[in-house]
N, C-alpha and C positions, 0 to 999 in steps of 0.2 A: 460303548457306554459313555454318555455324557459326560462332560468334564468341569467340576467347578474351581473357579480359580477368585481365589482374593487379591483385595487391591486395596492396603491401605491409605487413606489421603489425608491432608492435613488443611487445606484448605488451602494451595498453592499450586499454579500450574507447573511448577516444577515436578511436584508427584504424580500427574498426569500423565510424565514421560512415560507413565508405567501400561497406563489400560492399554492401547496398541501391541503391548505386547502379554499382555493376558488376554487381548481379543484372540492372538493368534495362537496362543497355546488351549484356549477353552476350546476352538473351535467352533464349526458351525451351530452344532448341538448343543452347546455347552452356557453356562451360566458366569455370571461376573458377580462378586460381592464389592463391592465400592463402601469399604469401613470406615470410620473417622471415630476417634475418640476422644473425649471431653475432659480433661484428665484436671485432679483435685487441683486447687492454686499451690503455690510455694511461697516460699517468707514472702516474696515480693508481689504477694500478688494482692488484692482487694478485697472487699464484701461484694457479691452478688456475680464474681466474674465466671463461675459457673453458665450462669442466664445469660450473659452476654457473649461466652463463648460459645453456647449453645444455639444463641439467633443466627449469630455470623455464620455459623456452619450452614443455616438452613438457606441464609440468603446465600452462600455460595452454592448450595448443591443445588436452588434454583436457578439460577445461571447457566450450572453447569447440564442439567437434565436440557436447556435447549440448545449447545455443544451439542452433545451426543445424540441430541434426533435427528440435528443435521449432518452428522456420522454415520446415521444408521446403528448406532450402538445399544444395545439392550441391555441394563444392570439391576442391581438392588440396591439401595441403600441402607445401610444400619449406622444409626450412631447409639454410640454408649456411650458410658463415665466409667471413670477409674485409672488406673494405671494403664497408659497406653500397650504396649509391647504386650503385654497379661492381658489384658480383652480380647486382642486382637488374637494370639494365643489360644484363646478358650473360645472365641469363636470359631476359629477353621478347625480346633475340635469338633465343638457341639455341630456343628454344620456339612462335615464329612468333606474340610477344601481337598482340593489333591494339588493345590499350587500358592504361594504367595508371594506378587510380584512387587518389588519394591525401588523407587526411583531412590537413589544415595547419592551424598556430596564428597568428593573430595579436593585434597589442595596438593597432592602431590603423591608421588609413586611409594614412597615408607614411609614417612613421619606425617604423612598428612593426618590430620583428625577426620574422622571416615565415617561413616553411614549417618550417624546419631544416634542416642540411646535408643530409640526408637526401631530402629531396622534390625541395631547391634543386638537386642533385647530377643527379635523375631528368628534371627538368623542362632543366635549361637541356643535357644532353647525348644526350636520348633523340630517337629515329630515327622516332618513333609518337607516336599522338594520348595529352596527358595532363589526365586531366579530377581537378581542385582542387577537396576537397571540405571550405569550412569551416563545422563545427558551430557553433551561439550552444552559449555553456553552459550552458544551462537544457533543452536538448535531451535526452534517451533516446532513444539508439539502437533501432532499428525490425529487427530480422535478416530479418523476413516482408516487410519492404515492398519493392517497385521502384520508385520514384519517376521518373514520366515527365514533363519541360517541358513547359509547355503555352505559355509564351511565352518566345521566344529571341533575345536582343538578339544581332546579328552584324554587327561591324563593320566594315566594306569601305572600299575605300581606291584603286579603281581601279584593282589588279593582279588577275594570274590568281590571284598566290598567294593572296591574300586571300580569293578567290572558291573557293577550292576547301575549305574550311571547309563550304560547304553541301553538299558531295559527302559529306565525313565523318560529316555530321550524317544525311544517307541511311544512309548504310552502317549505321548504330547504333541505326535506325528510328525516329529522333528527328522528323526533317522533316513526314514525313505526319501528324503528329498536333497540330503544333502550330504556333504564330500565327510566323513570323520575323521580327522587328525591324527589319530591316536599316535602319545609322547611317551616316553617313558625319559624321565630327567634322570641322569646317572651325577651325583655327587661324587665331588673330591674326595679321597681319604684322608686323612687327617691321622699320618702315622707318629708315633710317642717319638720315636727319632727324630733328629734333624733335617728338616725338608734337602737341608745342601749337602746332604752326605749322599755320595753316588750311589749306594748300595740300598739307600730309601728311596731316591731317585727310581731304580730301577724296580723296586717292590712294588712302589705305587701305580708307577705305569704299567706292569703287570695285573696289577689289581685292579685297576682301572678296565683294561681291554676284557676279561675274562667276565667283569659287571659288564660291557659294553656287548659282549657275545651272548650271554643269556637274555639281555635285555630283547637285542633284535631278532631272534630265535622266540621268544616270549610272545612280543609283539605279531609274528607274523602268523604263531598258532592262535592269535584272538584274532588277524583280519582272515585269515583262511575261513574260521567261523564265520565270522560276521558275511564274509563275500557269498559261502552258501546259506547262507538267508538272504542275500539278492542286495547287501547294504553296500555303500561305496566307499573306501577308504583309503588312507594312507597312513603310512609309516616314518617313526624317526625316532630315533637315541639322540638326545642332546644329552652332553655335558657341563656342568654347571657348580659353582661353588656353594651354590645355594638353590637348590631345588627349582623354589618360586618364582624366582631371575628366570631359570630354564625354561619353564613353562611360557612364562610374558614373552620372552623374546623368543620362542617361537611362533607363539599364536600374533606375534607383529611380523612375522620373517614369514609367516605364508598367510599373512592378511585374512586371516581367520575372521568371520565376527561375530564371534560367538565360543566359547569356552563350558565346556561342563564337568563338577567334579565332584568325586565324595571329598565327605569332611574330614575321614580320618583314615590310619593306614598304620603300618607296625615300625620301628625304626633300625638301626645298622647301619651297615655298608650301603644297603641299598636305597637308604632315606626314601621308603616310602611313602606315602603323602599323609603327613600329620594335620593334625586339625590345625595349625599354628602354619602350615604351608597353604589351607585351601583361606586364609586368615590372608595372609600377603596377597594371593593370587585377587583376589577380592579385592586389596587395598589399591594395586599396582594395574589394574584392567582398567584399557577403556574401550573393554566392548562388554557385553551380560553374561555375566557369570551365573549357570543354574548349580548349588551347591546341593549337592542328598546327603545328607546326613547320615549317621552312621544307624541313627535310630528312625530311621525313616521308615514305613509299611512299605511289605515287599510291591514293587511295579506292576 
């Protein structure tokens, strides 16, 4: 079945970074929405700045429609007004996307200030899979390329929700082509004792090993599955003080590039993956994170 995928832009080649890889996920069948939205002024803004943000867009997407002929690239364009994030929103409703791809900025691995209202907006309220794409700045934009993963860190956590992240990754023809990661990050305990008494010492490193055996035990009854459906994968337990560390430094420790995850997960011992973890994982990447939501349509 054909695949539609969105692409919101803002009238910058920066957000550009994104169609290359909604080319490659719509695939050959598949459609491009190329959105931009017009959104109301704020205190600082003018009279008429409406009309004039409204030319700019047009004289950019002229531009840009003869970019993408010399790509070979096929799209739509829609612009609206309103609230950015909420158009954008209630279009890949009304329109049935089944993706939205988004170029993001960051200034550093946690404190950076991260996507914009705008991504931030798409990402924590959309219904559908949304794959973060951040450019380094020494990048040019490619409008001819599809770029396909060929190794995909996916972080699992013992739920169905978590598990069904490898369904999405079918759906988008990602899976059959490339190596899956699969992590499971095992957190520290965090016992009411004093870490330096030797008898917490020993509790915890037992509690530790006993999550470290389920987890690899876990792990190898989802790649057993996965391998008889013919997919290709790999295994690993990290341990971590914090989950989302876990996750990054492995998908840098086996040169992954590519990452996909659900957004939410239940908590304990086993810190599995909270929406406030797929939250960092996102802030702390620098390769495309596809995040499913917990409320996402089944694959």
């Amino acid at each position: 079945m054909p695949r539609r995928v969105t692409v919101p832009l803002d009238g910058s080649r920066f957000a550009e970074f994104a169609i290359p890889y909604a080319r490659a996920f719509a695939g050959a069948e598949g459609r491009l929405d190329l959105v931009s939205v017009v959104e109301a002024p704020s205190a600082v803004g003018f009279p008429g700045y409406e009309e004039v943000a409204g030319r700019m867009l047009e004289e950019y997407y002229e531009a840009l429609r003869t970019r993408l002929a010399a790509a070979d690239v096929e799209a739509d364009e829609v612009v609206l007004s309103g609230s950015a994030a909420r158009k954008i929103l209630d279009h890949v409703e009304a329109e049935g996307s089944d993706l939205v791809v988004l170029a993001t900025h960051g200034r550093g691995p946690f404190s950076r200030v991260w996507l914009g209202s705008v991504a931030d907006g798409v990402l924590r309220h959309a219904s559908l899979p949304v794959l973060l794409v951040r450019p380094h700045e020494t990048e040019q934009s490619d409008l001819a390329a599809a770029p396909m993963p060929a190794r995909i860190v996916v972080p699992l956590d013992g739920s169905e929700l978590a598990e069904r992240t490898i369904p999405a990754l079918e759906r988008f023809g990602l899976a059959a082509g490339a190596t899956l990661l699969l992590v499971r990050a095992v957190g520290f305990p965090h016992s009411v004792a004093s870490p330096y008494l030797p008898h917490t010492i020993v509790e915890n490193r037992q509690l530790v090993e006993e999550e470290r055996s389920r987890a690899e035990a876990y792990l190898e009854r989802v790649a057993a599955d996965l391998a008889a459906r013919g997919l290709k994968t790999e295994t690993a337990v990290v341990l971590a003080e914090f989950v989302a560390h876990g996750i990054l430094d492995h998908a840098r420790e086996t040169q992954a590039d590519f990452i996909a995850m659900a957004s939410h997960g239940r908590g304990g011992l086993e810190r599995l993956l909270l929406g406030s973890v797929a939250d960092k994982v996102v802030r702390g990447s620098d390769v495309p994170v596809l995040v499913v939501p917990a409320r996402s349509k089944d694959p």
